[in-house]
ZADO-1210 file (C-alpha; in nm, 4 decimals, padded with zeros to 6 digits):
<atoms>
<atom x="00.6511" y="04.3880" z="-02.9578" code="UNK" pos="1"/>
<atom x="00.9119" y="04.6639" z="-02.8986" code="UNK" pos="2"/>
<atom x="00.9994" y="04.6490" z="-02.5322" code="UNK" pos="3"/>
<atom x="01.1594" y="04.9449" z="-02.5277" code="UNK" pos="4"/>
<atom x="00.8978" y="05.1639" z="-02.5937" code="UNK" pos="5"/>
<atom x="00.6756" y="04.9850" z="-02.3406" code="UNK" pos="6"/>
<atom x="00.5174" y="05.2567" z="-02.1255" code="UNK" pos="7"/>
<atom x="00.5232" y="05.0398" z="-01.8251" code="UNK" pos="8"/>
<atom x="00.6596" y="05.1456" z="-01.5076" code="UNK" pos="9"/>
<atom x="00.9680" y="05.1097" z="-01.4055" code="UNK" pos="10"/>
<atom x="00.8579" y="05.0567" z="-01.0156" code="UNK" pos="11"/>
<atom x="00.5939" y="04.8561" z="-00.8949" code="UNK" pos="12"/>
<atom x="00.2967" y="04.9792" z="-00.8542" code="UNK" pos="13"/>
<atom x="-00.0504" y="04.9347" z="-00.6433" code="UNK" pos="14"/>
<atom x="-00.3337" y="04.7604" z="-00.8643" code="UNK" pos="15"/>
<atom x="-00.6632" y="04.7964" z="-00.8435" code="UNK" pos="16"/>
<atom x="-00.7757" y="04.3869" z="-00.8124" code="UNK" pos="17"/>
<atom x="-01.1197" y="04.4532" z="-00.9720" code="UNK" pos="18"/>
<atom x="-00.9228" y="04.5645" z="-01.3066" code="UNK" pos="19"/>
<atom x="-00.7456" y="04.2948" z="-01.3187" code="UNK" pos="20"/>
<atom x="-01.0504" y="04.0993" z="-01.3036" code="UNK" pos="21"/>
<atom x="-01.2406" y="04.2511" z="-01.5738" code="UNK" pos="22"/>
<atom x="-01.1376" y="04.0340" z="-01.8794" code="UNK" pos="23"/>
<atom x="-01.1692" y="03.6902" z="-01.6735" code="UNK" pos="24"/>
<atom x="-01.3691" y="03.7296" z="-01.3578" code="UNK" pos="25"/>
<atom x="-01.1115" y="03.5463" z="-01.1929" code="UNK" pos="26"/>
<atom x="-00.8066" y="03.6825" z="-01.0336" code="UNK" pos="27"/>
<atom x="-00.6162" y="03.3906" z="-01.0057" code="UNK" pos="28"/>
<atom x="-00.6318" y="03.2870" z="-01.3991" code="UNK" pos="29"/>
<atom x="-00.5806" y="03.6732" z="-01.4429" code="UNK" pos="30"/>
<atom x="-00.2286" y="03.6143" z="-01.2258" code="UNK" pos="31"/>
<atom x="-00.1738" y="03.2806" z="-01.4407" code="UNK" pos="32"/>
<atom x="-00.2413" y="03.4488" z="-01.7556" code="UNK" pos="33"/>
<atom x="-00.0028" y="03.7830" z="-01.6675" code="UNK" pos="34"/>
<atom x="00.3151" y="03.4973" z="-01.5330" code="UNK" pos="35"/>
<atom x="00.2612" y="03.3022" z="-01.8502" code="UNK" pos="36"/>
<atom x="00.3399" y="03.6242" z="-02.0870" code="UNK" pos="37"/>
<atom x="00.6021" y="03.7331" z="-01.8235" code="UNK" pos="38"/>
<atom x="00.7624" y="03.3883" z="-01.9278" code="UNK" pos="39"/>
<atom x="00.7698" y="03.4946" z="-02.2593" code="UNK" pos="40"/>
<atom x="00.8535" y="03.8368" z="-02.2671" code="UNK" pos="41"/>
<atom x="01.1807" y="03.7059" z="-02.0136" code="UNK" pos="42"/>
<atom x="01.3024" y="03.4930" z="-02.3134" code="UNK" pos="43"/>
<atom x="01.2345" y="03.7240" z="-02.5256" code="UNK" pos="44"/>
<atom x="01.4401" y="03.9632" z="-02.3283" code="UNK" pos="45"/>
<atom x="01.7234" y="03.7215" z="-02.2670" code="UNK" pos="46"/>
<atom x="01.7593" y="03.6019" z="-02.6315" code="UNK" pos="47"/>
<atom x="01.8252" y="03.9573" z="-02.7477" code="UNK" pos="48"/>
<atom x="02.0438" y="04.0212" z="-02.4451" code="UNK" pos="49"/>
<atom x="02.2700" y="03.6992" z="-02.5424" code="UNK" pos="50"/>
<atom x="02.3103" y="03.8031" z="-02.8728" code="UNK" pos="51"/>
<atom x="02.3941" y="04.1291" z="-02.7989" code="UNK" pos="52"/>
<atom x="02.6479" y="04.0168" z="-02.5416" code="UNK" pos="53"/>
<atom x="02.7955" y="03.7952" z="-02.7801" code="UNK" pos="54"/>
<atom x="02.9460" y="04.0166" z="-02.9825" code="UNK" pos="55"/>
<atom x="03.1707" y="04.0573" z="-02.7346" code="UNK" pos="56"/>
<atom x="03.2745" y="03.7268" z="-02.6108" code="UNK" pos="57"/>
<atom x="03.6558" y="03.6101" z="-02.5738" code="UNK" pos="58"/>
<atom x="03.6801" y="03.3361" z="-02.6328" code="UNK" pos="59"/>
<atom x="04.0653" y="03.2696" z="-02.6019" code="UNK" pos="60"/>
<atom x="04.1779" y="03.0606" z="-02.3251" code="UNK" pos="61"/>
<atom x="04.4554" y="03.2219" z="-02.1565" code="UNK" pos="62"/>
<atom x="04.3790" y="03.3561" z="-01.7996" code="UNK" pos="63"/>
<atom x="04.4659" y="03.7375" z="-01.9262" code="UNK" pos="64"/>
<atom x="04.2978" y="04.0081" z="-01.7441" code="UNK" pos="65"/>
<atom x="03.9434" y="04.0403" z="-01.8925" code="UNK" pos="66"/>
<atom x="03.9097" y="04.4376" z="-02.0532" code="UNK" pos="67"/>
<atom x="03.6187" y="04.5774" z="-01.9567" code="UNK" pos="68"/>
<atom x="03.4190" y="04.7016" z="-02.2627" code="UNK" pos="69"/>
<atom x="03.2849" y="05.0399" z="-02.2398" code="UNK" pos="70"/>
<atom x="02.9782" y="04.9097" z="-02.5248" code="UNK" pos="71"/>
<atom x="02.9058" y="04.6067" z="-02.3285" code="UNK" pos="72"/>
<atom x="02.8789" y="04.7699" z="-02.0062" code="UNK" pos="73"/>
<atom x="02.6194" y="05.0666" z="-02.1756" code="UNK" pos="74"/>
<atom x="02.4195" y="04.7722" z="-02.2959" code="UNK" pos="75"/>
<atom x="02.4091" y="04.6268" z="-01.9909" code="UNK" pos="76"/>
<atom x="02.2399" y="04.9596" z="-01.7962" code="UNK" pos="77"/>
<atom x="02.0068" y="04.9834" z="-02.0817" code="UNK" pos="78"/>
<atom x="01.8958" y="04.6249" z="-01.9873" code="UNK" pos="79"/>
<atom x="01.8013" y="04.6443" z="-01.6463" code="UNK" pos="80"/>
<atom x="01.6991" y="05.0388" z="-01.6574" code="UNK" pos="81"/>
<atom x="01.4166" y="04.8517" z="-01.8725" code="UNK" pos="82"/>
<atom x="01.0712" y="04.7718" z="-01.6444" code="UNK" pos="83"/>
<atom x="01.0638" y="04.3988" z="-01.5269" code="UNK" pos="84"/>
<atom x="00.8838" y="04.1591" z="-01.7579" code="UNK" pos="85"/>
<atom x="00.6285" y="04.1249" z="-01.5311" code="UNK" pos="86"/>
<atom x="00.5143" y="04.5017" z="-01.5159" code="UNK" pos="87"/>
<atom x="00.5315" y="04.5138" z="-01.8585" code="UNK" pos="88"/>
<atom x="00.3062" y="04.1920" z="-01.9102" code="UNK" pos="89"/>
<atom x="00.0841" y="04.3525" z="-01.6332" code="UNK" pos="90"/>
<atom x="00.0375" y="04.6410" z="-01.8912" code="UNK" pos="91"/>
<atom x="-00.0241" y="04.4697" z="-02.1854" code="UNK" pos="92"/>
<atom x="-00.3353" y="04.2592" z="-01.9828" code="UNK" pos="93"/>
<atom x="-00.4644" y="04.5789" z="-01.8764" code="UNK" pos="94"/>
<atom x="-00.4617" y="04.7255" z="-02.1934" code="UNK" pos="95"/>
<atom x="-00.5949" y="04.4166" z="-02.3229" code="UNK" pos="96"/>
<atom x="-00.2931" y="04.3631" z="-02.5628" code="UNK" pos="97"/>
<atom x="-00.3079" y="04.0137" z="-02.4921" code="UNK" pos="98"/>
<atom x="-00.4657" y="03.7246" z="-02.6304" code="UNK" pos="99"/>
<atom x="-00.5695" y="03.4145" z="-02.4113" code="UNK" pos="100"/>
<atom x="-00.7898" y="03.1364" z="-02.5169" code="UNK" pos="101"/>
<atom x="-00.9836" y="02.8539" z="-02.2581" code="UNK" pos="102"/>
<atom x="-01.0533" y="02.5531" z="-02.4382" code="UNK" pos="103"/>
<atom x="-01.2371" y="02.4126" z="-02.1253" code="UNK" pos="104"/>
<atom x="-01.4615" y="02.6918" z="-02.1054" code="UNK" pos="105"/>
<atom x="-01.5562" y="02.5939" z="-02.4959" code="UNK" pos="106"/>
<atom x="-01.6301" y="02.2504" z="-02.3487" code="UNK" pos="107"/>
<atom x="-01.9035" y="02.3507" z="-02.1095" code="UNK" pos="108"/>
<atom x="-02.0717" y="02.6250" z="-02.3638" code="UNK" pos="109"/>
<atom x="-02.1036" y="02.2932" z="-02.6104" code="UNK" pos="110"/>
<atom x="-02.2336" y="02.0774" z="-02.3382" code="UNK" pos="111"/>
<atom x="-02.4933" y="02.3327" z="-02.2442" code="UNK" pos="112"/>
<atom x="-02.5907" y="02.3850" z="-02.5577" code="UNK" pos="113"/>
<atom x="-02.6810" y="02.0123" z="-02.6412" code="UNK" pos="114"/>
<atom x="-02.9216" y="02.0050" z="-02.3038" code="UNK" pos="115"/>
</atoms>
C-alpha cells in the first residue's frame, strides 16, 4: 500500500469504541489486531526511509564538518508530515482493509460441530 496517499489523519482523533468493535466483538483483539499492522506499516516506513537516507551517507572517516543536504533534509519533513503508523493502521481496520485470521476460533466451530 501507498502510504502517502493514505487519507488518515494527521492528528489523533476521538473513536467511536463500538466501531472498532464491529469486525471482532472484542475491543481488545481489535487494539491487538490495529498494533500488529502498526508494526508493519513502521517497518515498512523505516525500510524506505533508510534507503532513501542512504543515498546520502558519508561514509569517509575524517571528522570534517558534516554539510547539511538540502534533499535529505526535504525528505526528512515529508517523513514525519506523514500520519503515524498507527492512525493509518486505525484506518485501514475501519475501512476493513485488513485481513486477520483466528485459528482458535476455527478450533471451537470444529469441536461444536462434531457434538
Amino acid at each position: 500500500m501507498d502510504y502517502k496517499k493514505s487519507k488518515a489523519p494527521t492528528n489523533t482523533v476521538t473513536r467511536n469504541i463500538m466501531d472498532l468493535c464491529e469486525g471482532t466483538d472484542n475491543i481488545y483483539e481489535s487494539v491487538s489486531i490495529i498494533g500488529k499492522r502498526a508494526n508493519q506499516i513502521s517497518q515498512e516506513i523505516k525500510q524506505e526511509l533508510s534507503k532513501k537516507l542512504a543515498e546520502f551517507a558519508n561514509y569517509s572517516d575524517s571528522l570534517e564538518e558534516v554539510f547539511e543536504n538540502r534533499e535529505q533534509i526535504e525528505i526528512s519533513r515529508y517523513y514525519e508530515k506523514m500520519p503515524k503508523p498507527t492512525l493509518i493502521a486505525t484506518e485501514e481496520f475501519l475501512d476493513h482493509d485488513i485481513y486477520w485470521h483466528d485459528p482458535s476460533k476455527d478450533k471451537r466451530n470444529d469441536e461444536e460441530d462434531d457434538y
